[in-house]
C-alpha positions as CSV (number, residue, x, y, z in Angstrom):
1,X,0.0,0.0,0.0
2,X,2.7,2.6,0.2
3,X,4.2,2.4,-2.5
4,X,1.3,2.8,-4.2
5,X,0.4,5.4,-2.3
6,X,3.5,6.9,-2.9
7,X,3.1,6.5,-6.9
8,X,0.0,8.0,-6.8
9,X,1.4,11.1,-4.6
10,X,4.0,11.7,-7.4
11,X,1.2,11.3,-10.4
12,X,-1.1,13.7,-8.4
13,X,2.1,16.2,-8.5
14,X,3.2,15.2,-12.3
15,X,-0.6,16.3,-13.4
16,X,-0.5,19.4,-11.7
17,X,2.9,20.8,-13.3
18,X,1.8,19.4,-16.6
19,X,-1.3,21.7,-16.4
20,X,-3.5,21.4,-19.1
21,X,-1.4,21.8,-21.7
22,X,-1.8,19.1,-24.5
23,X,1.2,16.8,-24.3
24,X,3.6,16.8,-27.2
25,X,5.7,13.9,-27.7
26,X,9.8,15.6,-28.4
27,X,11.8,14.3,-31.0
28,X,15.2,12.3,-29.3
29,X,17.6,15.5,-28.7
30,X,20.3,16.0,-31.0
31,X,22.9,13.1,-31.1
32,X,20.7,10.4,-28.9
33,X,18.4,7.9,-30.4
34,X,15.6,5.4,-29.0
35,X,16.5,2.2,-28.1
36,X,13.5,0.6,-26.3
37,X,10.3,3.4,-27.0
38,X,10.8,6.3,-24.7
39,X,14.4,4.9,-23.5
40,X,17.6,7.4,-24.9
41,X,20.8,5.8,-26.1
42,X,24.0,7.9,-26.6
43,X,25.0,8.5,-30.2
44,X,27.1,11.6,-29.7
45,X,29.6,9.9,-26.8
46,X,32.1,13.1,-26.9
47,X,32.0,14.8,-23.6
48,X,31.2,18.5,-24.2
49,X,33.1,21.3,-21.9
50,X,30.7,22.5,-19.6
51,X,30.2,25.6,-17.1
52,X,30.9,25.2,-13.3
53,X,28.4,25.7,-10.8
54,X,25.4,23.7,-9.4
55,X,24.5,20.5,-7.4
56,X,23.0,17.5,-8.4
57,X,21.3,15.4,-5.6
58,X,21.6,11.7,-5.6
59,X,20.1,8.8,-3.5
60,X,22.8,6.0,-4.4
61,X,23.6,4.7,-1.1
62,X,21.6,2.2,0.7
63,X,24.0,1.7,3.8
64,X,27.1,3.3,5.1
65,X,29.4,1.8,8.1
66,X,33.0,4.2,7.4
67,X,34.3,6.9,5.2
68,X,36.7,4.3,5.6
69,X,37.5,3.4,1.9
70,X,39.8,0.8,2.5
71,X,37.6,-1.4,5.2
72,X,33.6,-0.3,4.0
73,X,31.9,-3.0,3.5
74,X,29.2,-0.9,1.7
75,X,29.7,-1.5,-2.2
76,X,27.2,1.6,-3.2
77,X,28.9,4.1,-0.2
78,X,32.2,2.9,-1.4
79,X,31.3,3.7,-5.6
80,X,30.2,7.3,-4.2
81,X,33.6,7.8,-2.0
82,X,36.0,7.0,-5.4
83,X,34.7,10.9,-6.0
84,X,37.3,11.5,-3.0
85,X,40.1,8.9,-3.8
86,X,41.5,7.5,-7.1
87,X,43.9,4.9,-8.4
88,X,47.4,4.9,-9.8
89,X,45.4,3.9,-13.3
90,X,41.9,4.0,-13.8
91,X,38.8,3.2,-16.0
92,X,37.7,5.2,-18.5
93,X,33.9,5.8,-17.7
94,X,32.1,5.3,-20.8
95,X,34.6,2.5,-22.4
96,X,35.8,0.9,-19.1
97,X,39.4,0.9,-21.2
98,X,42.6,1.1,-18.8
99,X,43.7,4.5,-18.3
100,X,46.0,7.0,-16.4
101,X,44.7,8.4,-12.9
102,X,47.3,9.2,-10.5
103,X,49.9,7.8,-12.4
104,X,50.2,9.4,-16.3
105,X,51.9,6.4,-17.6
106,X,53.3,2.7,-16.9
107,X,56.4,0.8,-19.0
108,X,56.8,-2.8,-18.8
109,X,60.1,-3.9,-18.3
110,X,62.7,-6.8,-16.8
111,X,60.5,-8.7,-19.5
112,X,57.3,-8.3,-18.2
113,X,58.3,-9.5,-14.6
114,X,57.8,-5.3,-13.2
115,X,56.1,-1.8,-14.2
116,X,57.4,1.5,-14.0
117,X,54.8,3.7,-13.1
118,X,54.9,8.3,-13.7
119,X,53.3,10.4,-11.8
120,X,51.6,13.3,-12.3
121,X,53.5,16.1,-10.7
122,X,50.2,18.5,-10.6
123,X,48.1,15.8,-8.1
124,X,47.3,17.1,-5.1
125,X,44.8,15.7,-2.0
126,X,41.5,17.9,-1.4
127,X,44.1,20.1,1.5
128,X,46.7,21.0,-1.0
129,X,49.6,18.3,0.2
130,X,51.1,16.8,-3.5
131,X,51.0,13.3,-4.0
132,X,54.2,11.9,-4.3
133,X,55.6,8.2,-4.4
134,X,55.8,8.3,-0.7
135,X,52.3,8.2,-0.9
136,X,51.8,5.4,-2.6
137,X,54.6,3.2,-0.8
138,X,52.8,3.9,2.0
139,X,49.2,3.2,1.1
140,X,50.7,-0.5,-0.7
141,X,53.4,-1.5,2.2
142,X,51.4,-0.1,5.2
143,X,48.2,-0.2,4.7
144,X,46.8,-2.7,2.0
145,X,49.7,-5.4,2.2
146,X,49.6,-5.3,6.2
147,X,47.7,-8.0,7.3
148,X,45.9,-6.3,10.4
149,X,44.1,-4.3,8.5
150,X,40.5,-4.9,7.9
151,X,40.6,-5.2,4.1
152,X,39.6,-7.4,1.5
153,X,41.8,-6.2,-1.1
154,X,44.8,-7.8,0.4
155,X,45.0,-10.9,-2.1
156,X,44.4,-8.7,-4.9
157,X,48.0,-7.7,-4.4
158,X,49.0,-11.4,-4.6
159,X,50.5,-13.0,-7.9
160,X,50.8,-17.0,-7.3
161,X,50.2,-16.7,-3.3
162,X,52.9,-14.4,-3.4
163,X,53.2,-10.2,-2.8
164,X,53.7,-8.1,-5.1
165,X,56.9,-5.9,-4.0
166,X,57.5,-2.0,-4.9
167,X,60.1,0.6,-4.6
168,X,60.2,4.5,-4.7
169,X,62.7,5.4,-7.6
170,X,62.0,8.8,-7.1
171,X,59.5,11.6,-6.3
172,X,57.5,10.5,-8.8
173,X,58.6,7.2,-10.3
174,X,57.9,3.8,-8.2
175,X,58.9,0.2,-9.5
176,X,56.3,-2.9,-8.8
177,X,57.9,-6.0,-9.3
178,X,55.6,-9.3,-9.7
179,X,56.1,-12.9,-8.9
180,X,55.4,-13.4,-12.8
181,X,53.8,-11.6,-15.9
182,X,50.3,-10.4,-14.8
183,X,48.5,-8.3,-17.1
184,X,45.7,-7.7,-15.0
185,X,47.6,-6.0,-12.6
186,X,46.8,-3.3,-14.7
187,X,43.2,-3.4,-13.4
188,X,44.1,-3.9,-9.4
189,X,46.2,-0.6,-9.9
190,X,42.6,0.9,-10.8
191,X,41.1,-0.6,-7.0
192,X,44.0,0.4,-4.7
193,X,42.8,3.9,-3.5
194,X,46.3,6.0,-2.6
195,X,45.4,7.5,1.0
196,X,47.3,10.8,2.3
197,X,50.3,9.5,4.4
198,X,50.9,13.1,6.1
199,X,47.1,12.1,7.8
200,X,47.8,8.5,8.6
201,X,51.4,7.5,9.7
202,X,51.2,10.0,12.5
203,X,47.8,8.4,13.6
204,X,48.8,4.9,13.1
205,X,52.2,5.7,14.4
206,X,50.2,6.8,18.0
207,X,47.3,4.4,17.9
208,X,48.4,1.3,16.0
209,X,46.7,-0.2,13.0
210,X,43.6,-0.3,14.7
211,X,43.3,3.0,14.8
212,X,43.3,3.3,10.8
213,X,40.6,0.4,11.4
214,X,38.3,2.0,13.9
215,X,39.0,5.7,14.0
216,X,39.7,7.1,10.4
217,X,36.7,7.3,8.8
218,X,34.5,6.3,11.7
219,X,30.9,8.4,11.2
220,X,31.5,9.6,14.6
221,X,35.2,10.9,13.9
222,X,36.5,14.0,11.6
223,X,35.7,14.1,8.2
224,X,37.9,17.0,7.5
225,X,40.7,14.3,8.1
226,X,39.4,11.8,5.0
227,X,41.0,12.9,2.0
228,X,42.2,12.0,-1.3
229,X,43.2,12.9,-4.6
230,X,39.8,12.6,-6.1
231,X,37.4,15.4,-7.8
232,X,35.9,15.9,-4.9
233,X,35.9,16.1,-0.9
234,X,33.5,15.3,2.0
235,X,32.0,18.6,3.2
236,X,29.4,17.8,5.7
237,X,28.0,14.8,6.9
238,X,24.6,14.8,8.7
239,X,23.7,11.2,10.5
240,X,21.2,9.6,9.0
241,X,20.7,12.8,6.5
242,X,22.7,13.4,3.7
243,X,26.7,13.5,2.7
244,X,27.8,16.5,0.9
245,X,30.4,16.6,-1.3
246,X,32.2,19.6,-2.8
247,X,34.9,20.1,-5.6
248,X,38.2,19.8,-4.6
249,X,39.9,23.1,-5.5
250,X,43.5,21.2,-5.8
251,X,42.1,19.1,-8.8
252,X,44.1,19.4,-12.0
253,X,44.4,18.1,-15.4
254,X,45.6,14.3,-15.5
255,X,47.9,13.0,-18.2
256,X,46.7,9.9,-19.5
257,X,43.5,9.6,-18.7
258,X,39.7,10.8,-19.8
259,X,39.9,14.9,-19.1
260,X,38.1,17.5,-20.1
261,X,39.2,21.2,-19.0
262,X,37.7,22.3,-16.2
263,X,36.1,19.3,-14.6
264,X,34.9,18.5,-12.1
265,X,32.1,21.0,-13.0
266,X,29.8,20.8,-10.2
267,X,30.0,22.6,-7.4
268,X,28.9,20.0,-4.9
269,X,27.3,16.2,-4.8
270,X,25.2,15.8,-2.3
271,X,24.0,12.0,-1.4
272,X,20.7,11.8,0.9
273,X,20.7,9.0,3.2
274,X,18.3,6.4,4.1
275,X,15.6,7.0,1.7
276,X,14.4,4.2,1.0
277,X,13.5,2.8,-2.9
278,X,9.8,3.5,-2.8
279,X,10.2,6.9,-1.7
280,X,13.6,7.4,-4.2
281,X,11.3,6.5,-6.9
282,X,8.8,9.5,-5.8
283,X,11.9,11.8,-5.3
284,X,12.8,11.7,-9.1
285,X,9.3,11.9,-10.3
286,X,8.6,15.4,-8.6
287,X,12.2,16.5,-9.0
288,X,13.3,16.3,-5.2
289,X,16.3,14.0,-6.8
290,X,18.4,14.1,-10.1
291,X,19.5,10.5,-10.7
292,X,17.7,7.2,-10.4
293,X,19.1,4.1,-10.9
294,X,15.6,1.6,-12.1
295,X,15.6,-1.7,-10.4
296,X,14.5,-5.0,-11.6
297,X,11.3,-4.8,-9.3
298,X,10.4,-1.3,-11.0
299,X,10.2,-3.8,-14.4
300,X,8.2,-6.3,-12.8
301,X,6.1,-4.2,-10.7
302,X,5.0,-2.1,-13.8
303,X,6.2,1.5,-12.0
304,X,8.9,1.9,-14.8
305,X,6.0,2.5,-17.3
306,X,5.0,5.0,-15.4
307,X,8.1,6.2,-14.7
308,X,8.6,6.6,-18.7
309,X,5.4,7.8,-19.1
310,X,5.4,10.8,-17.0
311,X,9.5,12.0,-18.6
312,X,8.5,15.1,-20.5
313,X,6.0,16.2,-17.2
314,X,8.5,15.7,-14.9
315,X,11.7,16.8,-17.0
316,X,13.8,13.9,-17.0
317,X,14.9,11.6,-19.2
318,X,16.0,7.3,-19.3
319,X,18.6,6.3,-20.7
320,X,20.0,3.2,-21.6
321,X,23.9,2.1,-20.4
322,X,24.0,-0.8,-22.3
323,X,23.9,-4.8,-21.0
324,X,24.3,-4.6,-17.3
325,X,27.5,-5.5,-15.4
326,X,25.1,-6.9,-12.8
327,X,23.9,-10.1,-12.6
328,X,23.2,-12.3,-16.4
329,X,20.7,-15.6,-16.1
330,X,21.5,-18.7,-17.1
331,X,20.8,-22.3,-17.2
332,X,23.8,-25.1,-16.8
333,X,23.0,-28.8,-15.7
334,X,25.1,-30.7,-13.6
335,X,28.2,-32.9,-15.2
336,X,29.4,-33.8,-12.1
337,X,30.2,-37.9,-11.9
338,X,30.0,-38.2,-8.3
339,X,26.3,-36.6,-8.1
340,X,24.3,-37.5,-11.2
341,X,23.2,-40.7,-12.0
342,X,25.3,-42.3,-14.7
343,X,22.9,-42.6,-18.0
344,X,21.8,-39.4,-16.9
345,X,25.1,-38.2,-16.5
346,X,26.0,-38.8,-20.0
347,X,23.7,-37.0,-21.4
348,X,24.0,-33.8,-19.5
349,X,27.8,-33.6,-20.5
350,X,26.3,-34.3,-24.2
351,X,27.2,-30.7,-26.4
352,X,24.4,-32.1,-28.6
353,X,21.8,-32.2,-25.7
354,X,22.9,-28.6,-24.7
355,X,22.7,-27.4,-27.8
356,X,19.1,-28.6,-28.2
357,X,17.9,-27.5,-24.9
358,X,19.6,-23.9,-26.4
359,X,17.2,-24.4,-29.4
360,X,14.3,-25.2,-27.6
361,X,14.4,-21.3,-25.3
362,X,12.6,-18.6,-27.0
363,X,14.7,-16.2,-26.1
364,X,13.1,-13.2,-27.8
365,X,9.5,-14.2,-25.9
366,X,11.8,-14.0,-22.5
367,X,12.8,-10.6,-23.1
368,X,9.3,-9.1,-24.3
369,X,7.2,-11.0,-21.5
370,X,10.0,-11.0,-18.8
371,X,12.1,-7.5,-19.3
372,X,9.1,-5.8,-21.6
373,X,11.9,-5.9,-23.7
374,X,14.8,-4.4,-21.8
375,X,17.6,-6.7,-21.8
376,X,19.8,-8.1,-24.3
377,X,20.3,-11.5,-25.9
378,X,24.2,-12.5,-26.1
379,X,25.9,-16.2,-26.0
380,X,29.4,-14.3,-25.0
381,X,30.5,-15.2,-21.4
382,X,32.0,-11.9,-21.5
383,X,29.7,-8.2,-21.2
384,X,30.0,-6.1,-24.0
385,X,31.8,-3.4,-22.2
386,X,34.6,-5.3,-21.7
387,X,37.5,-4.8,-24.4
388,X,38.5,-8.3,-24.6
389,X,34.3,-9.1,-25.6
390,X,33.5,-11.3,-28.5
391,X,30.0,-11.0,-29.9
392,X,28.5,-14.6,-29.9
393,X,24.5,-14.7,-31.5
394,X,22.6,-17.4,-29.3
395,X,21.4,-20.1,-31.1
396,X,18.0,-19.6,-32.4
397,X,14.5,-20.9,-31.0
398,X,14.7,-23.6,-33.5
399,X,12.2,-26.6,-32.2
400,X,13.0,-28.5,-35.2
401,X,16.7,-28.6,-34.7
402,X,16.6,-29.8,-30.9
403,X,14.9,-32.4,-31.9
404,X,17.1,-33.6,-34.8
405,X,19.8,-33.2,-32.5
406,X,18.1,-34.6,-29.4
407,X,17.4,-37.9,-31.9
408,X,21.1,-38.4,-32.5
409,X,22.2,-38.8,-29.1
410,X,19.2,-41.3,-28.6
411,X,16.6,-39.6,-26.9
412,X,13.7,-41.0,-28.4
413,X,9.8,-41.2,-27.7
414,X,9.5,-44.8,-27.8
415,X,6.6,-45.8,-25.8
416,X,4.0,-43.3,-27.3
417,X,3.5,-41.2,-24.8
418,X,5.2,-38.1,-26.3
419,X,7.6,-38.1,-23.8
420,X,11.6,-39.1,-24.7
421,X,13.2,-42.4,-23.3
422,X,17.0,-42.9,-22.7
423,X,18.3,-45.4,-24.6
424,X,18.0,-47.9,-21.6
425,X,14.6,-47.2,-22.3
426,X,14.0,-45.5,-18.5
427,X,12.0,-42.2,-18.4
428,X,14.3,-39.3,-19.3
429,X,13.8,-35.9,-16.9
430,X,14.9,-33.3,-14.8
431,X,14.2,-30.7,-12.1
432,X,14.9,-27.2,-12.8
433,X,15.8,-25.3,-9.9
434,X,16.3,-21.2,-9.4
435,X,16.2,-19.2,-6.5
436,X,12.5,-18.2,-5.2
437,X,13.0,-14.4,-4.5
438,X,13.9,-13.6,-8.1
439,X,10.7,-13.1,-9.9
440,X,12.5,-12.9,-13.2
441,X,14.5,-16.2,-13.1
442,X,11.0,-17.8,-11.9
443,X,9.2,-17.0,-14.9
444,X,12.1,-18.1,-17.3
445,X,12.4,-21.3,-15.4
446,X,8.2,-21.6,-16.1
447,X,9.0,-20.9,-19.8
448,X,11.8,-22.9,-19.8
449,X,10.1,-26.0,-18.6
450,X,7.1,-25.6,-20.6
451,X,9.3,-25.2,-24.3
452,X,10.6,-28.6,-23.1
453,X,7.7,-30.5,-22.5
454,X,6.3,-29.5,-25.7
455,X,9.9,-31.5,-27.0
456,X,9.1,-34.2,-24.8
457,X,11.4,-33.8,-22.1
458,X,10.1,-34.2,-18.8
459,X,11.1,-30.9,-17.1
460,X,9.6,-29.9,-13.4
461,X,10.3,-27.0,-12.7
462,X,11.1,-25.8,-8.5
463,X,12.0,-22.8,-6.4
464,X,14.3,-23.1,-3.1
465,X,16.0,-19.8,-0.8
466,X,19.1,-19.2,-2.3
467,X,21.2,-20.5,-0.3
468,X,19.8,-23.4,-0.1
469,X,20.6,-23.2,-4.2
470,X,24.3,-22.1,-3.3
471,X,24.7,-24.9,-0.9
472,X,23.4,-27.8,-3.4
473,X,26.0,-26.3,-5.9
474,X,28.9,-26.1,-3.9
475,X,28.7,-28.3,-1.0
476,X,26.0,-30.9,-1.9
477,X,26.1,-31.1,-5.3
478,X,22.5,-32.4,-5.2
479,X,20.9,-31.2,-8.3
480,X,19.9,-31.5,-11.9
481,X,19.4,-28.0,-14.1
482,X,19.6,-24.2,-12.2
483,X,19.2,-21.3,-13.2
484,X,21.3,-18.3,-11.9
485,X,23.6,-15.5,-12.6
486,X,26.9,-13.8,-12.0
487,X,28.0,-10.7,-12.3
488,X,30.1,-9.1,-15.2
489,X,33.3,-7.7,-15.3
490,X,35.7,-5.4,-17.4
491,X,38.8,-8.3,-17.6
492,X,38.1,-11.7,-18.1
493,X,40.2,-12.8,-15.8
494,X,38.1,-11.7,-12.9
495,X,35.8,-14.7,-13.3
496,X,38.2,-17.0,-13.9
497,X,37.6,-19.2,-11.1
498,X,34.2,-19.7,-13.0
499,X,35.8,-20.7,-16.4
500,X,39.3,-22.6,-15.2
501,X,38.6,-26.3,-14.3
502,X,40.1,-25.6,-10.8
503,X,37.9,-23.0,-9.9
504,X,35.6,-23.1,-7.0
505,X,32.6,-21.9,-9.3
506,X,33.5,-24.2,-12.0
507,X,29.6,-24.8,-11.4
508,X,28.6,-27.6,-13.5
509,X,32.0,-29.4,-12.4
510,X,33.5,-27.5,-9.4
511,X,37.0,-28.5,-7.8
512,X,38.3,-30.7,-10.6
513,X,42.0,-31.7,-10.3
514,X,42.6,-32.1,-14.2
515,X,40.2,-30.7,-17.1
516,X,38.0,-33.9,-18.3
517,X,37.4,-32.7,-21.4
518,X,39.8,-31.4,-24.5
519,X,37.8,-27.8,-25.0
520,X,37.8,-27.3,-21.0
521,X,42.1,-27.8,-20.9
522,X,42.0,-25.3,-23.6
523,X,39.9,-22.5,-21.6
524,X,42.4,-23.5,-19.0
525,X,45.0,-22.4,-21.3
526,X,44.4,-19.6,-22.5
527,X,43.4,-18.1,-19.4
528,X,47.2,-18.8,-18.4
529,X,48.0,-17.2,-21.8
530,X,46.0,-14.2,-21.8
531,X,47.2,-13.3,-18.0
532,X,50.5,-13.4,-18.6
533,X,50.9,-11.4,-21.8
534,X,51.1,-7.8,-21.8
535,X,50.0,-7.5,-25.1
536,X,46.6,-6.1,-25.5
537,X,46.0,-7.9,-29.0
538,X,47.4,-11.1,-27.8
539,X,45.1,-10.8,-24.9
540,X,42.1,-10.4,-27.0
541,X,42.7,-13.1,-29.3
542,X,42.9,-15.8,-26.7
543,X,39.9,-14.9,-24.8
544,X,38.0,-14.4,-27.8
545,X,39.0,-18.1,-28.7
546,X,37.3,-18.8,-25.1
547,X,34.5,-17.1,-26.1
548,X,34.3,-19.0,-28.9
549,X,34.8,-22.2,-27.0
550,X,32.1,-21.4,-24.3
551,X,29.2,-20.2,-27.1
552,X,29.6,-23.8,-29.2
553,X,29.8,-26.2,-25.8
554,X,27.6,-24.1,-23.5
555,X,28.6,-25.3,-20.4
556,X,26.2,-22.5,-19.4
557,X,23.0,-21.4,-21.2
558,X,23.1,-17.8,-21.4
559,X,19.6,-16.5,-21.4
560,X,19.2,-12.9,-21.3
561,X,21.3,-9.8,-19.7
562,X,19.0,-7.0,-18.5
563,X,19.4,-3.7,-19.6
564,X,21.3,-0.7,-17.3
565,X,18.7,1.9,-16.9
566,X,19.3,5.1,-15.2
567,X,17.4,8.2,-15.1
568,X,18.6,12.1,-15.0
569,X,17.3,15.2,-14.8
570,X,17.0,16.8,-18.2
571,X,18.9,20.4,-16.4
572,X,22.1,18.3,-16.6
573,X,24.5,18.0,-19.9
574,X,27.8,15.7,-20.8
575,X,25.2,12.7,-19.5
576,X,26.6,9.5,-21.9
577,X,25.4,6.6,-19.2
578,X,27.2,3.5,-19.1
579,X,27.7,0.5,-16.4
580,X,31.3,0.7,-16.2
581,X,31.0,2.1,-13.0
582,X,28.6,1.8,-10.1
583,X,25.6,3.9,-10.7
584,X,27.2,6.0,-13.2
585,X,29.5,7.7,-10.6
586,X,32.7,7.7,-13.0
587,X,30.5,10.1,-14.9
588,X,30.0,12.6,-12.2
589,X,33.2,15.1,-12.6
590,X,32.3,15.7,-16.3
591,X,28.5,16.2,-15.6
592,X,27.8,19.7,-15.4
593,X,24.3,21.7,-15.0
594,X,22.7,23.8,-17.7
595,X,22.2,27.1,-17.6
């Protein structure tokens, strides 16, 4: 009841600001097309140079524990605090393509075994102290390679169970030396935040570690002592009210990376805390709010169509950043020998059989009657933002074809009753589990279940909590067919442990001491290749040979990845949306309001 109270609040409002003016339905603006009806894609992705001055007010964050960058367990507080603290590289934005940040260059040298990294000499933190190599010694050596501090990002700066070592050449020059050749390296260098050491040493040197823990960034504690290199600083903090964020007047041009002059154009960022989604939604409609990031319930629920319905009244528009790097859904069966019954068994690690089972999902009727037709059909393992991403087509719903392929691995109806038999002649079926709080993944797995029965295959289709799921698939191993997700990523080598035969979420075959199959030793190999290169082409190629491998034996069933959505008020310019970076907060610095 409230949130359709709350809806109807915000339409009440829309209808009186819309007057009764008859509504006129604008062309797309200059250098932005439809995608979906009523939803903007970028065309024009050339950042413009904009005027300072303004705030834009966000609602991004839906818990905060610590201004504490480095021990925040709060992913959405922690996307809205890299505005105060950046990387020696980072991630362009819009392309998600390695770039400078702190650092305005890298060589690789001692063949490939260490990287030189440049500084910028004009970066400064938010109180005017340059950031120098010292800095960065410190924030790797004392702070995120120390093993008492509260941090997850401590094995990111492992290479083969082994640290990564640095030293300071000079002011500005460091050395990292690795274990091995490890190309994404490049993309930790984008995660490890450089923190001011003229703040911390002297606290850590009187409290101890625990004090870098417990006391810097602590809500309670002084903000005017958490600062970084970033765009911005933390101004004020009211509990429970808002974070406001202001430029910081130290920020200069970076070489190397995405700049355009003048940034960060906005005066201040201010974040509103603890509003809830319900009443974020009603913020954006009656322009209380600039930004709003749709959720998969708006989809289901129906309030996006309202939400698109009522743009032009409420002067906003919704914009399309491409497939998600949220969660995808897919369907895989179990191939593991020590869980499924044998016949069974041998069928499931059948290409054939998954192939047909790939023919048999109407993929295009999941997308109009589960998205309303915002998401995107792709067989590539890898999210279209990524650089190393090969386009694969999924097959097409092709009922004819699964069963032509279905009859060549002996699947056959041969009792009459229009369901198949396994060639022992037993019953052939299967249960098809996904996790009950997902409304989406229930009404594929319905579909799902239904397009194979009509093939004969006897397909029941279940719902369980989803742990319960996680435990069956990695503990238990007592299942059939899922369906799940994961999330995406910008270098393939992040999900590796899903796509090596080793790794833990090797899901259809998890924790296997040698590949058992030719085309699963061969992911396993070029994985090792395209880690240890540091050649971007070379890269590419062998995970685009993955790809390649992945789309033909479909170890997973890709099914659909939703669509990024995000809306913005129409007084902002330089908005070009993409998921590259959480909520769109890479964008910020180049946003700037109209005048």
């Amino acid at each position: 009841m409230k949130r359709c109270s709350l809806l109807l609040s915000a339409l009440m409002i829309l209808i009186i600001v819309a007057g009764c003016k008859d509504r006129k339905i604008a062309a797309p603006p200059k250098g932005e097309r439809e995608i979906y009806p009523g939803v903007l894609e970028k065309v024009d992705r050339e950042l413009k140079k904009g005027m300072r001055g303004g705030t834009m007010i966000r609602a991004d964050i839906q818990d905060y524990d610590t201004f504490n960058i480095v021990t925040t367990r709060s992913r959405s507080l922690y996307s809205v605090l890299t505005l105060v603290f950046e990387g020696l590289l980072s991630l362009n934005p819009i392309t998600g393509e390695i770039q400078g940040g702190i650092a305005k260059n890298y060589e690789i040298v001692s063949n490939g075994y260490a990287l030189i990294l440049h500084l910028n000499e004009n970066v400064h933190f938010s109180d005017g102290r340059q950031c120098t190599a010292e800095d960065v010694r410190f924030t790797f050596e004392e702070i995120f390679m120390n093993p008492d501090v509260d941090s997850k990002k401590t094995d990111a700066l492992k290479v083969r169970n082994r640290l990564i070592s640095l030293n300071v050449l000079d002011e500005m020059t460091l050395r990292f030396d690795l274990p091995v050749p490890y190309r994404p390296f490049l993309y930790t260098l984008t995660r490890i935040e450089i923190l001011p050491k003229h703040i911390l040493a002297p606290l850590i040197e009187k409290g101890g570690i625990e004090a870098f823990n417990r006391e810097w960034g602590n809500l309670k504690g002084k903000i005017e002592r958490v600062i970084g290199t970033g765009p911005y600083f933390i101004k004020e903090y009211r509990n429970g009210e808002l974070i406001r964020f202001a430029r910081n007047p130290y920020y200069r041009r970076r070489e190397g990376s995405l700049f355009v002059d003048g940034i960060p154009y906005l005066d201040e960022v201010i974040e509103l805390l603890d509003i809830d989604d319900e009443t974020k939604l009603l913020k954006f409609q009656i322009g209380e709010i600039d930004f709003y990031d749709v959720k998969d319930f708006d989809i289901s629920s129906g309030d996006f169509e309202t939400l698109l319905n009522n743009r032009h009244e409420g002067r906003y528009g919704i914009y399309s950043g491409g497939p998600t790097l949220g969660s995808n859904h897919f369907l895989l069966f179990n191939q593991n020998p020590v869980a499924v019954d044998p016949e069974k068994l041998q069928i499931f690690q059948s290409r054939l059989f998954r192939r047909a089972v790939s023919h048999l999902i109407d993929r295009v009727q999941m997308v109009r009657e589960v998205y309303r037709g915002y998401a995107y059909l792709d067989s590539s393992p890898e999210r279209k933002l990524s650089p190393f991403y090969k386009p694969q087509q999924p097959l097409p719903h092709d009922p004819v074809a699964a069963g032509e392929l279905l009859s060549r691995i002996n699947l056959k109806d041969v009792d009459g009753d229009s369901f198949l038999e396994l060639p022992s002649g037993n019953p052939f079926g299967f249960t098809i589990l996904t996790n009950e709080d997902n409304p989406f993944r229930v009404q594929m797995g319905e579909l799902i279940a239904e397009s194979l029965k009509t093939a004969g295959i006897r397909a029941e289709f279940r719902t369980a909590d989803y742990n319960a799921i996680v435990t069956k698939l990695l503990d238990t191993f007592d299942w059939e067919a899922v369906i799940i997700g994961v999330e995406g990523s910008i270098d393939p080598n992040d999900a590796s442990w899903i796509w090596e035969s080793k790794g833990p979420l090797h899901l259809w075959t998890p924790y296997m001491e040698i590949p058992q199959t030719n085309w699963e030793k061969r992911i396993d190999e070029l994985f090792a290749l395209g880690r240890t290169t540091w050649d971007f082409e070379k890269a590419k190629s062998f995970y685009g040979e993955y790809q390649d491998i992945v789309a033909d034996q479909l170890p997973v069933i890709n099914l659909l990845i939703p669509a990024q959505l995000y809306g913005f008020r129409n007084d902002f310019g330089n908005i070009i949306p993409s998921s590259v970076t959480y909520n769109a907060t890479g964008l910020i610095p180049f946003i700037y309001r109209k005048r």
